[in-house]
SEGUBA-879560 format. One line per field, with one value per residue (C-alpha): z, y, x; residue number from 1; chain; residue in three letters. Coordinates in steps of 0.25 Angstrom, whole numbers, plus 5000, padded with zeros to 4 digits. Example, Ala and Ser with C-alpha at 12.3 -4.5 7.8 and 13.67 -1.06 7.14 Angstrom:
<rs>
c3 = c(5031	5029)
c2 = c(4982	4996)
c1 = c(5049	5055)
pos = c(1	2)
unit = c(A	A)
code = c(ALA	SER)
</rs>
This chain:
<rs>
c3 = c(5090	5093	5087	5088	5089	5093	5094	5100	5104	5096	5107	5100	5099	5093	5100	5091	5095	5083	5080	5068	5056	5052	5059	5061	5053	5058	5048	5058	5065	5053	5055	5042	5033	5017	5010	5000	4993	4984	4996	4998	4993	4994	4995	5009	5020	5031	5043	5054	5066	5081	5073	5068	5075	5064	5069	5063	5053	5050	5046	5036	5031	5041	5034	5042	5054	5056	5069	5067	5082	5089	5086	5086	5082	5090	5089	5076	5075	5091	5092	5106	5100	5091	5082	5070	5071	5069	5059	5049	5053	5047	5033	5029	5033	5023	5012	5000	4998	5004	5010	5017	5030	5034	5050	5054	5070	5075	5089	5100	5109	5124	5118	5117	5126	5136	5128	5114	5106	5101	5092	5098	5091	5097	5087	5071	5067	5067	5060	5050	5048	5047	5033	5027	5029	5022	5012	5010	5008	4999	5008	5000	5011	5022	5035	5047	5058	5064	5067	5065	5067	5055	5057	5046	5045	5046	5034	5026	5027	5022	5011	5005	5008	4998	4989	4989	4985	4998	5001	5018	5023	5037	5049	5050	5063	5075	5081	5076	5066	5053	5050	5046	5056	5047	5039	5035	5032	5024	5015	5015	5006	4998	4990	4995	5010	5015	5028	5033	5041	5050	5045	5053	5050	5041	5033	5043	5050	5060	5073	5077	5061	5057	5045	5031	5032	5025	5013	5012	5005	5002	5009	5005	5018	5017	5026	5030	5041	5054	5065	5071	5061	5063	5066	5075	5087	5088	5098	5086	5093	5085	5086	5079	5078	5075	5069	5058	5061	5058	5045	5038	5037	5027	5019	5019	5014	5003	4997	4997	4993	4981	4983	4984	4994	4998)
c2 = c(5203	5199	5195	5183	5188	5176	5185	5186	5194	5189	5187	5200	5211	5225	5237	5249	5260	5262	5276	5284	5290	5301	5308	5303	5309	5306	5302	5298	5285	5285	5290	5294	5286	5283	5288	5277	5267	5280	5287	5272	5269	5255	5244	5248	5236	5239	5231	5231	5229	5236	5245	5246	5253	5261	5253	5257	5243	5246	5261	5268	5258	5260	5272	5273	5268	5271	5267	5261	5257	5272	5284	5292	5285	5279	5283	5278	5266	5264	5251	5245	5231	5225	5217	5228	5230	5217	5213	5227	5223	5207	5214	5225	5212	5203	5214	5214	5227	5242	5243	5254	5249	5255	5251	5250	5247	5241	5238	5240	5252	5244	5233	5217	5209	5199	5187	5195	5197	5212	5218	5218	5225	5221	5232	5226	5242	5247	5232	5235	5250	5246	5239	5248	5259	5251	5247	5262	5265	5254	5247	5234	5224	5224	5216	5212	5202	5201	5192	5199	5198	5193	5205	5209	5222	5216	5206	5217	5227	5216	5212	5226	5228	5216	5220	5234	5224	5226	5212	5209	5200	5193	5183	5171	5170	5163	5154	5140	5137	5130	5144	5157	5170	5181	5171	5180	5192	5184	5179	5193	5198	5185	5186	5199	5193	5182	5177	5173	5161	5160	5148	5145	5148	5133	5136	5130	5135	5140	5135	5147	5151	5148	5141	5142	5134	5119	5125	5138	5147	5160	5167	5167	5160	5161	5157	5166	5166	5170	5162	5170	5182	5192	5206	5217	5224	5240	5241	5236	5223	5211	5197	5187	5184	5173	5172	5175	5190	5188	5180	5191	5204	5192	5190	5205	5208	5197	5204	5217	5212	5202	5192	5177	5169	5160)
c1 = c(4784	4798	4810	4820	4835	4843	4856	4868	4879	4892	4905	4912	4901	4907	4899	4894	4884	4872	4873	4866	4872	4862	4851	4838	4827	4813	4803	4790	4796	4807	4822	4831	4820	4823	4810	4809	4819	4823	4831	4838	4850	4852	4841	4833	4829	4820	4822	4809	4816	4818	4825	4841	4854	4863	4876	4889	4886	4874	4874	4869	4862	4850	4847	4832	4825	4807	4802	4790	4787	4789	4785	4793	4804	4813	4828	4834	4843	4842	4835	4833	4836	4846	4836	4837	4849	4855	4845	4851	4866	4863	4855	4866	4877	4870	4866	4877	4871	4870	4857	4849	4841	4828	4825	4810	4811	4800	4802	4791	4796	4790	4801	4797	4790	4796	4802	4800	4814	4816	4810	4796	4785	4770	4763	4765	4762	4777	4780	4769	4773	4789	4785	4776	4786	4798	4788	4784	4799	4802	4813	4817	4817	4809	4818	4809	4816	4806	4795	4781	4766	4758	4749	4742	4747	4760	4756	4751	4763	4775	4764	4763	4780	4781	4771	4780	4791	4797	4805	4801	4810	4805	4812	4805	4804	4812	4803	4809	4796	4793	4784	4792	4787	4783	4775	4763	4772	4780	4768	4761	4774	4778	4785	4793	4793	4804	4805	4820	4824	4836	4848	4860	4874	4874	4861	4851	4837	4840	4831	4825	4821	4807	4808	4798	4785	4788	4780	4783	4772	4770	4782	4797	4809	4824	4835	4845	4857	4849	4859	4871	4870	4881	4875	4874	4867	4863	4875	4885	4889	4888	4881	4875	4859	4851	4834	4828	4826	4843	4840	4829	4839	4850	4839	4834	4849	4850	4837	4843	4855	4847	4857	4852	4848	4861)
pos = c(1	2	3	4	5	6	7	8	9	10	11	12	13	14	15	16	17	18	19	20	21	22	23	24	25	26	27	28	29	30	31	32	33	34	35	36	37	38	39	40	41	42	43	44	45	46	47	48	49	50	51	52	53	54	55	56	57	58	59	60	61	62	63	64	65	66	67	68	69	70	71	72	73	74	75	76	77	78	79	80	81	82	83	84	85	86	87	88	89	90	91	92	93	94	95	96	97	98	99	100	101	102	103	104	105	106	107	108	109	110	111	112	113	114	115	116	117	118	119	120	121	122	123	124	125	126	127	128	129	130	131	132	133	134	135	136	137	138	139	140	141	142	143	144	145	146	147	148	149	150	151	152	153	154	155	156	157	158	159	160	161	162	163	164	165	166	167	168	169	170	171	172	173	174	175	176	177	178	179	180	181	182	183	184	185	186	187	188	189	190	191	192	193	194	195	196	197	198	199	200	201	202	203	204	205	206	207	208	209	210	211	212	213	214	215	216	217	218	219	220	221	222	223	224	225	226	227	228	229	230	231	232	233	234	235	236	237	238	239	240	241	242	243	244	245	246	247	248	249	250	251	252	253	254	255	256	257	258	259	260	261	262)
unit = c(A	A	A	A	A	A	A	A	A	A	A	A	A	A	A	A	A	A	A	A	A	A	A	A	A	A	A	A	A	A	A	A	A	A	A	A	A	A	A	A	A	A	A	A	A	A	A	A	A	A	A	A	A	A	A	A	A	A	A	A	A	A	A	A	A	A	A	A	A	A	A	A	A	A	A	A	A	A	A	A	A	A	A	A	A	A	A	A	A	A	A	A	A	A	A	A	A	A	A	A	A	A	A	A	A	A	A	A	A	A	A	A	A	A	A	A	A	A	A	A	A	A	A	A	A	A	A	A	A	A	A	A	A	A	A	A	A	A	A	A	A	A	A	A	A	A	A	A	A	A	A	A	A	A	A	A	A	A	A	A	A	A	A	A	A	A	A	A	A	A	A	A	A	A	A	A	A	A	A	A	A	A	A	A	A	A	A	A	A	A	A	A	A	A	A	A	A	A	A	A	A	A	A	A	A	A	A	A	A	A	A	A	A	A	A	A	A	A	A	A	A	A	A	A	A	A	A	A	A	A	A	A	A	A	A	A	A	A	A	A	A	A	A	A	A	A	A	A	A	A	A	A	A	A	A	A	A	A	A	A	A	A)
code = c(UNK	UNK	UNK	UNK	UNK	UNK	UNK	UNK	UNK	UNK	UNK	UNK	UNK	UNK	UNK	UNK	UNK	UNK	UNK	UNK	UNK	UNK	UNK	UNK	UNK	UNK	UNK	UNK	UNK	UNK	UNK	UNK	UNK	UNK	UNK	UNK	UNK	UNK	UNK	UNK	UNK	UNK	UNK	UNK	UNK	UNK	UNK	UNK	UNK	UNK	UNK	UNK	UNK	UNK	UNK	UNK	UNK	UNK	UNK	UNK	UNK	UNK	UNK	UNK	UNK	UNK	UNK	UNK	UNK	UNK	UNK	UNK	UNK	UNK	UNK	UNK	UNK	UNK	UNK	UNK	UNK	UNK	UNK	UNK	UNK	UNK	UNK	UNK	UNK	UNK	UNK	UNK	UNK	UNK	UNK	UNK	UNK	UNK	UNK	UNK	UNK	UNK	UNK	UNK	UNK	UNK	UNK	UNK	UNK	UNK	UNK	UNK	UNK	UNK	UNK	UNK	UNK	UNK	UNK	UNK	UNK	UNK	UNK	UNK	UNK	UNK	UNK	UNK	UNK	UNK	UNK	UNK	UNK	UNK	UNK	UNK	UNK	UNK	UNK	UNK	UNK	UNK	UNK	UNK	UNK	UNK	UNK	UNK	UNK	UNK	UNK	UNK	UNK	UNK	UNK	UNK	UNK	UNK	UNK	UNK	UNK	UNK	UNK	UNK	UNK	UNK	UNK	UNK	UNK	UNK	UNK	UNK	UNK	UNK	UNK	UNK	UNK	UNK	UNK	UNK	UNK	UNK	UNK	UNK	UNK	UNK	UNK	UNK	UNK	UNK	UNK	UNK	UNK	UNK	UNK	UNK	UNK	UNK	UNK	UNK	UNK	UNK	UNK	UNK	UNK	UNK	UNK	UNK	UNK	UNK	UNK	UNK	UNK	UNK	UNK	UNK	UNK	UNK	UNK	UNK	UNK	UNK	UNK	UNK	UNK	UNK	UNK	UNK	UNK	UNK	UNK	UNK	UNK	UNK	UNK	UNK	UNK	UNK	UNK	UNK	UNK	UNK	UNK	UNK	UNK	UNK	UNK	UNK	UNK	UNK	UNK	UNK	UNK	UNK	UNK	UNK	UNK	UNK	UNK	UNK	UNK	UNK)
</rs>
């Protein structure tokens, strides 16, 4: 499994080290983890990702991280890539709202293979136990840029975090197609699932998006930005990314923030 950045370094990148705020607390593979939506104070997102750096921007906000692929844990908030990260910076930009994120790194610990773009996971267990553990904690969006395996087990764990009335929101892949990635997945939880395409800067597909099916049945699309979106890397510098993986987390914070589709 591997994901599309399509990023780049902006010409003026501004430098900040991620650093943590408050201990860690291990909970199996969790650090510092909520215990339900009762111990949150604001609307709580969980992001399946390689994992999320407390940069100065982001904060407290990142209240948690589990880590589903190693065990023991691997440091908290010390990702090896950038994906994450940036993926967090663009939701709590977009959010018109304080929100509280919950990060589930999933990245393989031997890396991706040659030609694959970070994060790689070959094993869709720590993918699979990721959403059953936000599910468990009554998180209100589940965020996953990724583009996954419709492994059953996979299937099974976004259908019953939908029937849980957790809202899963999925990239739709960047391979240029007329068939969103994710497909399955997003018809296992319909209606509480939606796959998010990437538009340019003028309100046009992208090329790289895969766009809906001419007749769409049985899964929810929407378009959001996904070309040259302004976010940040683990380090603090800034730069702008493109896919779909870019477009997901602007849909995640206009349903946490329940505003409407523009």
């Amino acid at each position: 499994m591997g994901v599309d950045l399509g990023y780049k370094r902006s010409l003026l990148a501004v430098c900040a080290g991620a650093f943590a705020l408050f201990p860690a607390l291990s909970f199996g593979a969790a650090v510092a983890a909520p215990e339900g939506p009762a111990a949150a104070h604001h609307p709580v997102v969980a992001i399946i990702d390689s994992g999320i750096a407390r940069t100065p921007e982001i904060g407290n906000a990142l209240v948690a991280e589990y880590d589903m692929a190693v065990k023991p844990g691997r440091p908290a908030f010390h990702p090896r890539y950038d994906h994450g990260t940036m993926v967090a910076t663009i939701l709590l930009r977009e959010a018109r709202q304080p929100i509280d994120i919950v990060s589930f790194r999933i990245d393989d610990l031997e890396g991706c293979p040659q030609g694959s773009h970070p994060p790689c996971q070959r094993d869709v267990g720590p993918i699979v136990d990721a959403i059953r553990k936000a599910t468990e904690l009554g998180v209100s969006v589940i965020n996953i840029s990724l583009n996954l395996k419709e492994d059953p087990r996979v299937v099974d764990a976004v259908h019953d975090a939908a029937k849980h009335g957790v809202t899963v929101v999925l990239a739709a892949g960047n391979e240029g197609l007329d068939r969103p990635g994710n497909l399955g997945l997003a018809r296992a939880g319909f209606p509480n699932t939606v796959l998010v395409g990437a538009l340019d800067a003028y309100g046009q597909p992208w090329k790289g998006t895969n766009r809906p099916e001419a007749s769409e049945n049985g899964y929810r699309y929407v378009w959001q930005l996904g070309v040259e979106v302004p976010t940040e890397l683990a380090d603090g510098s800034q730069v702008v990314a493109t896919g779909t993986s870019f477009a997901a987390p602007i849909e995640t914070a206009r349903l946490v923030s329940g505003s409407k589709r523009t």
